[in-house]
DRENZA-740454 format. One record per residue (C-alpha): residue in one letter; chain; x, y, z. Coordinates in steps of 0.2 Angstrom, whole numbers. Layout:
% DRENZA-740454
<node residuo="a" cadena="A" xx="X" yy="Y" zz="Z"/>
...
END
This chain:
% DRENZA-740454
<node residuo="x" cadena="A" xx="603" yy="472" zz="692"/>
<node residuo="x" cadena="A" xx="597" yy="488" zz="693"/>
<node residuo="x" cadena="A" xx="595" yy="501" zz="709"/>
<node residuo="x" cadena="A" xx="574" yy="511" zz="709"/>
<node residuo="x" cadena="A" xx="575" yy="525" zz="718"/>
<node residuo="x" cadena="A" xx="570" yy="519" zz="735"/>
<node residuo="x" cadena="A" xx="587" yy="511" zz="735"/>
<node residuo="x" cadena="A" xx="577" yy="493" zz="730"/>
<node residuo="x" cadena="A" xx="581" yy="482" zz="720"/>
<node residuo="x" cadena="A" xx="571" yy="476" zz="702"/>
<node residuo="x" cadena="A" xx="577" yy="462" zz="696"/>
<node residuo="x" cadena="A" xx="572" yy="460" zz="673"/>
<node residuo="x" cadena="A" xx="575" yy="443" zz="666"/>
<node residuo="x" cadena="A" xx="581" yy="446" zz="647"/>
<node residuo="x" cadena="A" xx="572" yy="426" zz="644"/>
<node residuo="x" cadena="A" xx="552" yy="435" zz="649"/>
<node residuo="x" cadena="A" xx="538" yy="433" zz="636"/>
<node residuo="x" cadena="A" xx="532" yy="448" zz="628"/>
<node residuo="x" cadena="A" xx="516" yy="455" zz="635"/>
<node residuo="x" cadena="A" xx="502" yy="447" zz="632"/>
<node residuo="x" cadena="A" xx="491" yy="461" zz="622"/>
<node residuo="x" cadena="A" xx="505" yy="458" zz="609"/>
<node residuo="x" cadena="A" xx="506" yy="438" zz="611"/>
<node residuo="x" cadena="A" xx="488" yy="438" zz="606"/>
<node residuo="x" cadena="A" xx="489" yy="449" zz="590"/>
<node residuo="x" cadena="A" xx="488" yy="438" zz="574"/>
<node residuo="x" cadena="A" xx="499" yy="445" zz="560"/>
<node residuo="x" cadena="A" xx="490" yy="451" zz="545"/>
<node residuo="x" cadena="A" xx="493" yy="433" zz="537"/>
<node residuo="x" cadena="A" xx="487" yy="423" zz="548"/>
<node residuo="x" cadena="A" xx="471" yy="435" zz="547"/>
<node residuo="x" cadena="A" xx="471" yy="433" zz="527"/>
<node residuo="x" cadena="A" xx="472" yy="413" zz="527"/>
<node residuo="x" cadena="A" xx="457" yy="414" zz="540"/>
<node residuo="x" cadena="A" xx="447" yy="422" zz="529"/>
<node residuo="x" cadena="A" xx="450" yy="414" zz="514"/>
<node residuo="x" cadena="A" xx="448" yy="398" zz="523"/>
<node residuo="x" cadena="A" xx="432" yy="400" zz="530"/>
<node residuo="x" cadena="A" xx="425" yy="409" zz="512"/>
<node residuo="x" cadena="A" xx="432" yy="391" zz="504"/>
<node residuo="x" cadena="A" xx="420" yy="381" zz="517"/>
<node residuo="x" cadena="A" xx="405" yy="392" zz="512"/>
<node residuo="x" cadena="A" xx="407" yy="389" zz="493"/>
<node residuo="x" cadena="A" xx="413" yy="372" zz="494"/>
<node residuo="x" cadena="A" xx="394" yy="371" zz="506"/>
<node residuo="x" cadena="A" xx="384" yy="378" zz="492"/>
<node residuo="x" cadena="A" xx="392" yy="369" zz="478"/>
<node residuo="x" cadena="A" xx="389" yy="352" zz="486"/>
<node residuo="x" cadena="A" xx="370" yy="358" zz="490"/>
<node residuo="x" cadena="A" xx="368" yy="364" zz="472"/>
<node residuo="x" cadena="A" xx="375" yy="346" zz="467"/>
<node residuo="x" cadena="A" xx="362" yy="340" zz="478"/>
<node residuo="x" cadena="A" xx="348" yy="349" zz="473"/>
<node residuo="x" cadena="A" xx="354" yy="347" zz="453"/>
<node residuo="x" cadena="A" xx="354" yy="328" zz="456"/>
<node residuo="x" cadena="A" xx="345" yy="321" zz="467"/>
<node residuo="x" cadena="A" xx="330" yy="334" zz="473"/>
<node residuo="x" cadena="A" xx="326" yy="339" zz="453"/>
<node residuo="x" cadena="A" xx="324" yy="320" zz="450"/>
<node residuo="x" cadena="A" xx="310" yy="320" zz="465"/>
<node residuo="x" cadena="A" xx="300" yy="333" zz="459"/>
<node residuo="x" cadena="A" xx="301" yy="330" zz="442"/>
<node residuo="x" cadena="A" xx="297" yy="311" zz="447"/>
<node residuo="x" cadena="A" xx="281" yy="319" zz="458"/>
<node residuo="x" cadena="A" xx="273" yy="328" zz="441"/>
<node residuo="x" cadena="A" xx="277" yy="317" zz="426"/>
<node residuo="x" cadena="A" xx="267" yy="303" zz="439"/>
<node residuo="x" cadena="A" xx="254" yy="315" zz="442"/>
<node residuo="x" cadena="A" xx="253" yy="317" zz="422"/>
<node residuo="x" cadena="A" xx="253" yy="301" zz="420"/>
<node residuo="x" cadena="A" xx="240" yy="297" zz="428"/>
<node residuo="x" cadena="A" xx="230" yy="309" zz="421"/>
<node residuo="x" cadena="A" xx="234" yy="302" zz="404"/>
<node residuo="x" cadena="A" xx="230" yy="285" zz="408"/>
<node residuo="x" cadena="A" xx="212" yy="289" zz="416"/>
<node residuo="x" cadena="A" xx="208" yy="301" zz="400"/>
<node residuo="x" cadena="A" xx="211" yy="282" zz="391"/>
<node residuo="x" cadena="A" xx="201" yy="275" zz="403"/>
<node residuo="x" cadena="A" xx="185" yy="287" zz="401"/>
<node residuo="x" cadena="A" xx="187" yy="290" zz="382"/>
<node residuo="x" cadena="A" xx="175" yy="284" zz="370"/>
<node residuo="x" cadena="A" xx="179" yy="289" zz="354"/>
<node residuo="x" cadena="A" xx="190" yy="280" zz="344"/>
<node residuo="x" cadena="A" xx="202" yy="292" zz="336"/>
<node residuo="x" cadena="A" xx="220" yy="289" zz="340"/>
<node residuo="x" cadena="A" xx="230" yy="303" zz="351"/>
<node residuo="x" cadena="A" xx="212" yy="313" zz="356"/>
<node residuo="x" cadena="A" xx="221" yy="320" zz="371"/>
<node residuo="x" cadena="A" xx="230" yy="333" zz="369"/>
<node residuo="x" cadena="A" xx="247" yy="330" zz="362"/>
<node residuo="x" cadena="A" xx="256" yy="343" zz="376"/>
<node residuo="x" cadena="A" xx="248" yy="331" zz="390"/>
<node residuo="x" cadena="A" xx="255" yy="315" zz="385"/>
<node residuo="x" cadena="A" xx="251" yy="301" zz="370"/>
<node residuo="x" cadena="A" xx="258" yy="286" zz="376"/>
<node residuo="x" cadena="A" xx="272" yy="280" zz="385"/>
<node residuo="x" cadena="A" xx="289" yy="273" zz="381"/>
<node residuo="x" cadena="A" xx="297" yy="258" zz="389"/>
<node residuo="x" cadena="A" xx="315" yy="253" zz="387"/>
<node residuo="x" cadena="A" xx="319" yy="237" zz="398"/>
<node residuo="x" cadena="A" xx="338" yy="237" zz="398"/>
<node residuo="x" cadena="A" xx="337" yy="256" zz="404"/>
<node residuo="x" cadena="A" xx="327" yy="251" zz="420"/>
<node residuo="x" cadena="A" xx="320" yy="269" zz="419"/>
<node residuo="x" cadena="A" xx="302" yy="260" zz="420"/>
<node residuo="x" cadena="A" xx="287" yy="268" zz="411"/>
<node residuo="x" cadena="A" xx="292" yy="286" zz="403"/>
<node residuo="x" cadena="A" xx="277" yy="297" zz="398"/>
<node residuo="x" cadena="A" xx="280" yy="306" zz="381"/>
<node residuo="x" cadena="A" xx="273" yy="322" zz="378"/>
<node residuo="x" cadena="A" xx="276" yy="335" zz="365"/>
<node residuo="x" cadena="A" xx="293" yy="346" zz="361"/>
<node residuo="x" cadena="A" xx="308" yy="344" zz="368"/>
<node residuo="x" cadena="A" xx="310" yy="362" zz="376"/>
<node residuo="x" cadena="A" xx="318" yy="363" zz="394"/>
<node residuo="x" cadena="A" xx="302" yy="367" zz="401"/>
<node residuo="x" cadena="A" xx="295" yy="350" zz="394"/>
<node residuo="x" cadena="A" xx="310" yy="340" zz="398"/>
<node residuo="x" cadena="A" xx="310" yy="347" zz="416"/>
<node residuo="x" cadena="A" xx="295" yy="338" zz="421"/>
<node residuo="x" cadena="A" xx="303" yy="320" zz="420"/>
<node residuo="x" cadena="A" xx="297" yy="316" zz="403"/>
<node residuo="x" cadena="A" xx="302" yy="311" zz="385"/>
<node residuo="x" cadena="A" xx="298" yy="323" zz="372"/>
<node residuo="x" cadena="A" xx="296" yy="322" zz="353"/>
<node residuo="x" cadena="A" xx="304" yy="332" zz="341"/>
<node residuo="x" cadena="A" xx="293" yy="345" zz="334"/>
<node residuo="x" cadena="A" xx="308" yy="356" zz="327"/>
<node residuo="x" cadena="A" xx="322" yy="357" zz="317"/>
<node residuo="x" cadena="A" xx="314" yy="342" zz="310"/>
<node residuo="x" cadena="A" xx="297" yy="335" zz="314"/>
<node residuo="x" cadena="A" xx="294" yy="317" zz="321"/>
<node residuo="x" cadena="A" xx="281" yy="307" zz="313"/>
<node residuo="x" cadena="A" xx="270" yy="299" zz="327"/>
<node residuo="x" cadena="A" xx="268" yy="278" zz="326"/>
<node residuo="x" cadena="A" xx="250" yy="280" zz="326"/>
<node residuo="x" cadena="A" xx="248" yy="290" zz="309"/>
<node residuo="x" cadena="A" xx="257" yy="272" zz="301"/>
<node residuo="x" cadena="A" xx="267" yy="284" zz="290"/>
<node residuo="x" cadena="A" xx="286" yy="280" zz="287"/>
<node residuo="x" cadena="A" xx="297" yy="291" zz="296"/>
<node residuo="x" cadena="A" xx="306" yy="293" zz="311"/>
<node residuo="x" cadena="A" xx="300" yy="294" zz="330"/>
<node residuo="x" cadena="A" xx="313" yy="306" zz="338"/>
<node residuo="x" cadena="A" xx="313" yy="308" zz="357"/>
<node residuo="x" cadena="A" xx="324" yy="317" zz="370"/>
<node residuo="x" cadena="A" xx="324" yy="317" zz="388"/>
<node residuo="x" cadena="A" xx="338" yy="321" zz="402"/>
<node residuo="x" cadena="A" xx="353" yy="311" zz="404"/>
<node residuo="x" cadena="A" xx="356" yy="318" zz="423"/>
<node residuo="x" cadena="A" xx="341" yy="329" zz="434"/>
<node residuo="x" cadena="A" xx="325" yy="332" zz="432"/>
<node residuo="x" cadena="A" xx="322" yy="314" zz="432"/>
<node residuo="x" cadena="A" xx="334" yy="306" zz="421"/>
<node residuo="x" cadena="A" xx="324" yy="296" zz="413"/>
<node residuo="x" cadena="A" xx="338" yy="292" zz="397"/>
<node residuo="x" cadena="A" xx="354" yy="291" zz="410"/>
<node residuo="x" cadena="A" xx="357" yy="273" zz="407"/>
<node residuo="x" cadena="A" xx="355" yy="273" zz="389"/>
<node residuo="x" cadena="A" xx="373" yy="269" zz="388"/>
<node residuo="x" cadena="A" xx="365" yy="252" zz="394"/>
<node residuo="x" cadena="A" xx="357" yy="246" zz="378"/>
<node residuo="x" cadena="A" xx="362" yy="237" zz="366"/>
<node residuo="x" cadena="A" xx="358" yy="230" zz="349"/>
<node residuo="x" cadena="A" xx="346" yy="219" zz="347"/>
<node residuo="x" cadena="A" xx="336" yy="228" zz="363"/>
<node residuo="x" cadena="A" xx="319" yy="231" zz="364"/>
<node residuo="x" cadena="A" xx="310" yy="248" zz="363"/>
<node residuo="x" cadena="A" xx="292" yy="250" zz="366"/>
<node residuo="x" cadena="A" xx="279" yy="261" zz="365"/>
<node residuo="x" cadena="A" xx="262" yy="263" zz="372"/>
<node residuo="x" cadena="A" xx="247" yy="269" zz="366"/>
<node residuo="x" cadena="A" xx="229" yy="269" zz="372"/>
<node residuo="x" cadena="A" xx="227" yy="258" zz="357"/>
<node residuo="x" cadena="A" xx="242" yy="248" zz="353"/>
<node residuo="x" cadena="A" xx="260" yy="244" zz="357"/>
<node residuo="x" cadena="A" xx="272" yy="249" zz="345"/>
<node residuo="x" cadena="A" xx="286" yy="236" zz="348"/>
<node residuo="x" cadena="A" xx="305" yy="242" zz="341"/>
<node residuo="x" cadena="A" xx="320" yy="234" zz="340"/>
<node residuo="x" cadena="A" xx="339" yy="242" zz="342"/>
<node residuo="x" cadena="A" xx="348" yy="240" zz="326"/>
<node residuo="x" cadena="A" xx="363" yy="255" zz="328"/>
<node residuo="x" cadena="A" xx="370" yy="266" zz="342"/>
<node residuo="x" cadena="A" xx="380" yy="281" zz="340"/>
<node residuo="x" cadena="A" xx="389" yy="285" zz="356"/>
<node residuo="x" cadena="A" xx="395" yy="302" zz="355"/>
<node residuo="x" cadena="A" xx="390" yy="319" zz="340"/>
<node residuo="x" cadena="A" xx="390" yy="336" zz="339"/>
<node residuo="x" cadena="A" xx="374" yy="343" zz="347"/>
<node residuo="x" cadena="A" xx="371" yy="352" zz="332"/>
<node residuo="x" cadena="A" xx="369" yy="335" zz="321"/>
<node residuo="x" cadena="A" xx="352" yy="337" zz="317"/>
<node residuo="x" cadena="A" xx="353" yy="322" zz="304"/>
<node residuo="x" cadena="A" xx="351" yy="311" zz="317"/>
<node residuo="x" cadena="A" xx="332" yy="313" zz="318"/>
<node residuo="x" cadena="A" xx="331" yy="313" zz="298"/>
<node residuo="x" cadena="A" xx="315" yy="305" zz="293"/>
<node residuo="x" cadena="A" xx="326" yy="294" zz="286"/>
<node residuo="x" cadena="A" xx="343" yy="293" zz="296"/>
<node residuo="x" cadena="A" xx="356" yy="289" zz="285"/>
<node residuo="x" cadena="A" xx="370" yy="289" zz="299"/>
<node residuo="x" cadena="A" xx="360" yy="275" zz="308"/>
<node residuo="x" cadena="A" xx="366" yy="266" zz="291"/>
<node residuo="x" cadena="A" xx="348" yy="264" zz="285"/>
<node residuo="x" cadena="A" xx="345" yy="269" zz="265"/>
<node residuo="x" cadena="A" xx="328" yy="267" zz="264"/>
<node residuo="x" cadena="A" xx="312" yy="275" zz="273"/>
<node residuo="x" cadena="A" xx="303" yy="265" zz="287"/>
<node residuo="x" cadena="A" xx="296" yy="266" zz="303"/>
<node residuo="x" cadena="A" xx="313" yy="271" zz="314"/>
<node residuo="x" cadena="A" xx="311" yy="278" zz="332"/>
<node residuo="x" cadena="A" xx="328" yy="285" zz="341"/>
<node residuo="x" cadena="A" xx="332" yy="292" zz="356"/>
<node residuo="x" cadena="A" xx="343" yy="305" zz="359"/>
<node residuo="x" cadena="A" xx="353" yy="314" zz="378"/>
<node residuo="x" cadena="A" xx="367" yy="322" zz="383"/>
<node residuo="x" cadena="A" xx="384" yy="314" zz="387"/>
<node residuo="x" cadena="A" xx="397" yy="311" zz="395"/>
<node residuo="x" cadena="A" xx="386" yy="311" zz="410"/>
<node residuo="x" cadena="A" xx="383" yy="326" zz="421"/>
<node residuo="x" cadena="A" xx="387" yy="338" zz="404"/>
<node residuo="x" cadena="A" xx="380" yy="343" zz="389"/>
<node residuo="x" cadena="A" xx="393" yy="344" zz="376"/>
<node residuo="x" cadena="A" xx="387" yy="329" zz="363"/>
<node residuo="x" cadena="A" xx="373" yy="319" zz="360"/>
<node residuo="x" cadena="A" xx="372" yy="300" zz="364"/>
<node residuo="x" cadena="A" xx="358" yy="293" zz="349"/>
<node residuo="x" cadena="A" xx="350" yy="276" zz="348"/>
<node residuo="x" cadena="A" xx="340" yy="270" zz="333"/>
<node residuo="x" cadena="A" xx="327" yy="255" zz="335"/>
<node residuo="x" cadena="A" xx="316" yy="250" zz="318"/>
<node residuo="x" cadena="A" xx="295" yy="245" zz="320"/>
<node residuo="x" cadena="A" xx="297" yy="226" zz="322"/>
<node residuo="x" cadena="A" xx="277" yy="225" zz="324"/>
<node residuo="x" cadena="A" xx="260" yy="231" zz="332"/>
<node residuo="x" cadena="A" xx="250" yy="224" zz="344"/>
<node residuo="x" cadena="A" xx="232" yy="229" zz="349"/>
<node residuo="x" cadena="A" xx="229" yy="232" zz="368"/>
<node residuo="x" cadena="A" xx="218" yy="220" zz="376"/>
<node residuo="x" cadena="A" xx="204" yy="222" zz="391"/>
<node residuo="x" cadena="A" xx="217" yy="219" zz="402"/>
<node residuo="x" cadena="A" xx="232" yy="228" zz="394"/>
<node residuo="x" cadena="A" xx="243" yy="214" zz="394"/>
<node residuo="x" cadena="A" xx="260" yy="221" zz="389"/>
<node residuo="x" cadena="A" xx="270" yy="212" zz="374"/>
<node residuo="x" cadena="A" xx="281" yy="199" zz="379"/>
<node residuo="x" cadena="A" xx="294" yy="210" zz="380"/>
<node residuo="x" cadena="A" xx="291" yy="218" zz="393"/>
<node residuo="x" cadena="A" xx="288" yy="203" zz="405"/>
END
């Protein structure tokens, strides 16, 4: 107890709270973890919207041009007169691959395999380092094609999904050019160009013939190897009035 000087009492209680100005004063850690906290949120925010927009919103606009392309390809088909194979431009479209056990439906296939082709949610043939040989000149050689495994519409994400023995098939404005799965090699260098040979020994083939393979990306979501299927020409059909598609695709 302790005397003021008007001879009154102040009592002081040792057990009081510190004032409140200092009660309220977060330490410099506590300021730290804040921070870093909320930064985490942010980037974990704009990772997950990258994801999304890498996934999902790539395949939608990708989807909305290779349609719009399509469709152009199949009304020049429509209109055209003369009968030379592959009159429209080959950097439109020439035809159009179906794959069944992909569920991938109708894949337009258009020239090069650059990302700028790629992007726009179709198949591309090989025009470097070796040059595919298109089904409709009826030379021997390989019909090489690429398309993305994962964005930009995706359309050889299942490819883990075929099997020997599977169907490939590709349409023209004249025929369909129907393939059958003979090997599959699940995972190569990216840099094995002998995949698209003319005549691709690795497939286990020692003589030339009318081979078309696909190539992608894998594992899924990377780019580190290359995922290849080989299919061999089984037969042609001509296109009907109708288009009636070969039984393997009904």
């Amino acid at each position: 107890m302790a005397a003021t000087a008007d001879d009154t009492e102040e009592h002081t209680d040792a057990s009081d709270p510190e004032p409140a100005a200092r009660r309220r004063r977060p330490g410099r850690i506590a300021m730290t973890v804040s921070v870093v906290g909320e930064i985490l949120i942010t980037a974990g925010l704009l990772l997950a919207l990258f994801v999304v927009y890498s996934l999902w919103w790539t395949n939608v606009i990708a989807d909305r041009k290779a349609d719009k392309q399509s469709e152009k390809v199949r009304q020049h088909w429509a209109h055209s007169t003369d009968s030379a194979p592959g009159a429209l431009d080959t950097k439109d479209g020439i035809g159009f691959l179906h794959v069944p056990s992909m569920k991938n439906g109708v894949v337009l296939v258009e020239k090069g395999t650059s990302t700028d082709v790629l992007n726009d949610g179709v198949a591309g043939y090989y025009t470097d380092p070796v040059k595919a040989t298109l089904p409709m000149t009826g030379k021997t050689g390989n019909f090489t094609l690429a398309a993305h495994r994962d964005g930009h519409g995706a359309k050889f994400h299942n490819i883990d999904k075929v099997k020997k023995g599977d169907p490939i098939v590709f349409e023209t404005r004249d025929d369909w050019y129907v393939y059958k799965v003979f090997s599959i090699l699940p995972e190569t260098s990216k840099y094995n160009v002998k995949v698209i040979d003319q005549l691709p020994k690795e497939s286990g083939k020692k003589k030339p013939g009318h081979y078309i393979t696909l190539t992608t990306c894998t594992p899924v979501y990377t780019s580190e190897y290359r995922y290849v299927v080989w299919g061999e020409l089984v037969r042609v059909q001509k296109v009907d009035s109708k288009r009636t598609p070969p039984e393997e695709l009904r």
